[in-house]
C-alpha positions as CSV (number, residue, x, y, z in Angstrom):
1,X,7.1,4.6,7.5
2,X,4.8,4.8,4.5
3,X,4.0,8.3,2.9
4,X,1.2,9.8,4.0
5,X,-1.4,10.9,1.8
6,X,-4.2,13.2,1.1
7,X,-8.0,11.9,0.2
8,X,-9.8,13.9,-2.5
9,X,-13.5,13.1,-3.0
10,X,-15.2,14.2,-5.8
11,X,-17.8,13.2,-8.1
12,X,-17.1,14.8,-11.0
13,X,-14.7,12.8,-13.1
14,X,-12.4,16.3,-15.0
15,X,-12.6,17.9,-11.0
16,X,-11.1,15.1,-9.9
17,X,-8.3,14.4,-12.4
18,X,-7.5,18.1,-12.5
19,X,-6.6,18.1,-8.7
20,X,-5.3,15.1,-8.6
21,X,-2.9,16.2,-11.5
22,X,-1.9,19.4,-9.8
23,X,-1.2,17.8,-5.9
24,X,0.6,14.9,-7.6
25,X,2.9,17.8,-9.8
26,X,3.0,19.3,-6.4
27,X,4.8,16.3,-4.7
28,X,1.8,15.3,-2.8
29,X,0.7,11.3,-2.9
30,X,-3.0,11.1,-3.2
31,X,-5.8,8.7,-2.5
32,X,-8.9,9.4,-4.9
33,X,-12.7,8.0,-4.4
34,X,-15.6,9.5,-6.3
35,X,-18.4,8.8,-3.6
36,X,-18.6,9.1,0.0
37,X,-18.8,5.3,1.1
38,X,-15.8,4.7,-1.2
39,X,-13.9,7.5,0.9
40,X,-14.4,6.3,4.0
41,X,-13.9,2.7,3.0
42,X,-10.4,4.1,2.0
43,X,-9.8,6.3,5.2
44,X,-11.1,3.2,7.3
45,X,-8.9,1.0,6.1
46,X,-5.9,3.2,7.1
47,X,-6.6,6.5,8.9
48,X,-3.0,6.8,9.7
49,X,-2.4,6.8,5.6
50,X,-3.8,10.3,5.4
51,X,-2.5,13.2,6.6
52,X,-5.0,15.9,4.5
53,X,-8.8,15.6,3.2
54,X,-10.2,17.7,0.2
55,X,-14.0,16.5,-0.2
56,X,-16.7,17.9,-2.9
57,X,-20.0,18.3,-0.7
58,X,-22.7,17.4,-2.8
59,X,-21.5,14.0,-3.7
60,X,-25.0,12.4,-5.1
61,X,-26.8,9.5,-3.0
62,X,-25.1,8.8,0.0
63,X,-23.0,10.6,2.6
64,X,-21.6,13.9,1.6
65,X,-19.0,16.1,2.2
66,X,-19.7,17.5,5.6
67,X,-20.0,13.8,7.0
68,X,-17.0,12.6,5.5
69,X,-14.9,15.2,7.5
70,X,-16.8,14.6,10.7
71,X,-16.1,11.1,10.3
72,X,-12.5,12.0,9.4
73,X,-12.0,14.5,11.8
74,X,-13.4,11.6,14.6
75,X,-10.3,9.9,14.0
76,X,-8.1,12.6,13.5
77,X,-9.1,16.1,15.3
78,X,-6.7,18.0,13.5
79,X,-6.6,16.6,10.0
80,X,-6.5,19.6,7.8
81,X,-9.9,19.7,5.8
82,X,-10.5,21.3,2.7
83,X,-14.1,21.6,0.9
84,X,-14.8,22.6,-2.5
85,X,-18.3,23.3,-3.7
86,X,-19.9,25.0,-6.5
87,X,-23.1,26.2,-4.4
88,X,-23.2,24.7,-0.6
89,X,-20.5,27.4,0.8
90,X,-23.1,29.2,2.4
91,X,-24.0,26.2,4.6
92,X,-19.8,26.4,5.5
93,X,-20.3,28.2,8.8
94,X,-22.7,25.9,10.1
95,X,-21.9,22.8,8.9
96,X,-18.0,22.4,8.1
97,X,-15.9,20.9,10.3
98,X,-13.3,23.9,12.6
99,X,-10.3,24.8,11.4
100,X,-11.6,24.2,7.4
101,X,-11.3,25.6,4.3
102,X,-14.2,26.2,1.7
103,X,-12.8,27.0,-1.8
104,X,-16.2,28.0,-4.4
105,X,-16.4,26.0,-7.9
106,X,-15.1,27.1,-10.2
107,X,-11.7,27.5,-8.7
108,X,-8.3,27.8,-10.1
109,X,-6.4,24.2,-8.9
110,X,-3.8,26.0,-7.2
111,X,-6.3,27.3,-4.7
112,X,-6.1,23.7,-3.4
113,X,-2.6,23.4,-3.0
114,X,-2.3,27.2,-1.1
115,X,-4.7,26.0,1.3
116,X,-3.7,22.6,2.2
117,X,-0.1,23.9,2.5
118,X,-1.6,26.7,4.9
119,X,-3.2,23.8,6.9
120,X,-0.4,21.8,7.0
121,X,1.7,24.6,8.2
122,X,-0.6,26.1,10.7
123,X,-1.8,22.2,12.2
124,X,-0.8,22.0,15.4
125,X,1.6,18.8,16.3
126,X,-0.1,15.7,16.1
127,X,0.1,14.2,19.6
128,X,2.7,11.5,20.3
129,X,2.1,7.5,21.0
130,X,3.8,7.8,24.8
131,X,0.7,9.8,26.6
132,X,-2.0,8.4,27.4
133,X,-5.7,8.6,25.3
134,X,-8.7,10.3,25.9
Protein backbone atom coordinates (compact mmCIF):
# COMPACT_ATOMS: atom_id res chain seq x y z
CA UNK A 1 0.00 0.00 0.00
CA UNK A 2 1.43 3.37 -0.90
CA UNK A 3 1.87 6.14 1.79
CA UNK A 4 -0.71 8.34 1.98
CA UNK A 5 -0.21 11.89 1.72
CA UNK A 6 -1.37 15.32 2.51
CA UNK A 7 -2.17 18.14 -0.29
CA UNK A 8 -1.07 21.64 0.61
CA UNK A 9 -2.21 24.41 -1.77
CA UNK A 10 -0.87 27.60 -1.66
CA UNK A 11 0.14 30.39 -3.79
CA UNK A 12 2.67 31.89 -2.17
CA UNK A 13 5.95 30.34 -2.99
CA UNK A 14 8.02 30.94 1.04
CA UNK A 15 4.18 29.76 2.60
CA UNK A 16 4.51 26.86 0.73
CA UNK A 17 8.08 25.72 1.18
CA UNK A 18 7.83 26.64 4.90
CA UNK A 19 5.00 24.05 5.43
CA UNK A 20 6.12 21.76 3.38
CA UNK A 21 9.60 21.84 5.18
CA UNK A 22 7.96 21.46 8.59
CA UNK A 23 5.26 18.41 7.65
CA UNK A 24 8.08 16.71 5.77
CA UNK A 25 10.51 17.18 9.21
CA UNK A 26 7.43 15.98 10.84
CA UNK A 27 7.32 12.51 9.00
CA UNK A 28 4.41 13.46 6.85
CA UNK A 29 4.69 12.79 2.73
CA UNK A 30 3.31 15.73 1.04
CA UNK A 31 1.80 16.59 -2.34
CA UNK A 32 2.22 20.40 -3.16
CA UNK A 33 0.29 22.57 -6.05
CA UNK A 34 0.23 26.30 -6.02
CA UNK A 35 -3.25 26.80 -7.79
CA UNK A 36 -6.52 25.26 -7.40
CA UNK A 37 -6.81 23.38 -10.85
CA UNK A 38 -3.37 22.01 -10.21
CA UNK A 39 -4.78 20.56 -6.81
CA UNK A 40 -7.47 18.97 -7.91
CA UNK A 41 -5.74 17.63 -10.97
CA UNK A 42 -3.41 15.96 -8.28
CA UNK A 43 -6.30 14.83 -5.84
CA UNK A 44 -8.18 13.45 -9.09
CA UNK A 45 -5.72 11.56 -10.19
CA UNK A 46 -5.56 9.61 -6.88
CA UNK A 47 -8.04 10.55 -4.15
CA UNK A 48 -7.01 7.48 -2.25
CA UNK A 49 -3.29 9.10 -2.24
CA UNK A 50 -4.40 11.68 0.32
CA UNK A 51 -5.29 11.22 3.58
CA UNK A 52 -5.16 15.30 4.79
CA UNK A 53 -5.82 18.77 2.84
CA UNK A 54 -4.25 22.18 3.93
CA UNK A 55 -5.48 24.76 1.29
CA UNK A 56 -4.75 28.75 1.16
CA UNK A 57 -8.23 30.32 0.25
CA UNK A 58 -7.60 33.14 -1.86
CA UNK A 59 -5.54 31.31 -4.40
CA UNK A 60 -5.77 34.03 -7.50
CA UNK A 61 -7.84 33.24 -10.71
CA UNK A 62 -9.56 30.11 -10.44
CA UNK A 63 -11.08 27.91 -7.88
CA UNK A 64 -10.20 28.65 -4.33
CA UNK A 65 -9.85 27.20 -1.19
CA UNK A 66 -13.38 26.68 -0.05
CA UNK A 67 -14.06 24.66 -3.49
CA UNK A 68 -11.09 22.64 -3.34
CA UNK A 69 -12.31 21.12 0.02
CA UNK A 70 -15.90 20.64 -1.12
CA UNK A 71 -14.58 18.92 -4.03
CA UNK A 72 -12.26 17.04 -1.70
CA UNK A 73 -14.58 16.38 0.86
CA UNK A 74 -17.13 14.90 -2.18
CA UNK A 75 -14.73 12.13 -2.39
CA UNK A 76 -13.79 11.79 0.89
CA UNK A 77 -16.48 13.05 3.71
CA UNK A 78 -14.15 12.84 6.46
CA UNK A 79 -10.77 13.96 5.06
CA UNK A 80 -9.37 16.19 7.65
CA UNK A 81 -9.28 19.88 6.14
CA UNK A 82 -7.22 22.58 7.22
CA UNK A 83 -7.44 26.28 5.89
CA UNK A 84 -5.03 28.96 6.28
CA UNK A 85 -5.78 32.56 5.32
CA UNK A 86 -4.42 35.87 6.03
CA UNK A 87 -7.98 37.73 5.86
CA UNK A 88 -11.04 35.27 4.64
CA UNK A 89 -11.48 33.60 8.28
CA UNK A 90 -14.39 35.45 8.85
CA UNK A 91 -16.13 33.84 5.91
CA UNK A 92 -14.95 30.27 7.94
CA UNK A 93 -18.38 29.69 9.44
CA UNK A 94 -20.18 30.00 6.41
CA UNK A 95 -18.24 28.68 3.94
CA UNK A 96 -15.63 25.93 5.18
CA UNK A 97 -16.23 22.69 4.84
CA UNK A 98 -17.58 20.75 8.82
CA UNK A 99 -15.25 19.37 10.88
CA UNK A 100 -12.30 22.17 9.51
CA UNK A 101 -9.74 24.06 10.80
CA UNK A 102 -9.02 27.84 9.97
CA UNK A 103 -5.42 28.82 11.17
CA UNK A 104 -5.05 33.19 10.45
CA UNK A 105 -1.76 34.26 8.34
CA UNK A 106 0.68 34.92 9.83
CA UNK A 107 0.88 31.64 11.75
CA UNK A 108 3.71 29.91 13.38
CA UNK A 109 4.22 26.40 11.06
CA UNK A 110 3.67 24.22 13.85
CA UNK A 111 0.03 25.41 14.07
CA UNK A 112 -0.35 23.18 10.94
CA UNK A 113 1.06 20.22 12.27
CA UNK A 114 -1.07 20.48 15.89
CA UNK A 115 -4.05 20.62 13.85
CA UNK A 116 -3.82 18.11 11.31
CA UNK A 117 -2.63 15.68 14.03
CA UNK A 118 -5.84 16.75 16.01
CA UNK A 119 -7.79 15.80 12.87
CA UNK A 120 -6.25 12.76 12.27
CA UNK A 121 -6.76 11.74 15.76
CA UNK A 122 -10.29 12.75 16.22
CA UNK A 123 -11.44 11.40 12.26
CA UNK A 124 -13.73 8.94 12.64
CA UNK A 125 -12.74 5.40 10.83
CA UNK A 126 -12.85 5.62 7.34
CA UNK A 127 -15.46 3.00 6.24
CA UNK A 128 -14.30 -0.35 4.96
CA UNK A 129 -14.45 -1.86 1.11
CA UNK A 130 -17.02 -4.97 2.34
CA UNK A 131 -20.41 -2.71 2.83
CA UNK A 132 -22.11 -1.61 0.47
CA UNK A 133 -22.15 2.44 -1.04
CA UNK A 134 -24.32 5.11 -0.76
Amino acid sequence: MLKQSILIVEDEALILFDVESALTDAGFDVVTAKTGEGALAQFDTDPGRFKELVTDIRLGEGQSGWDIARHVREAGPTMPVVYMSGDSAPAWHARGVPDSVMIQKPFVVAQITTALSTLLNNAPAAPSDAGSHA
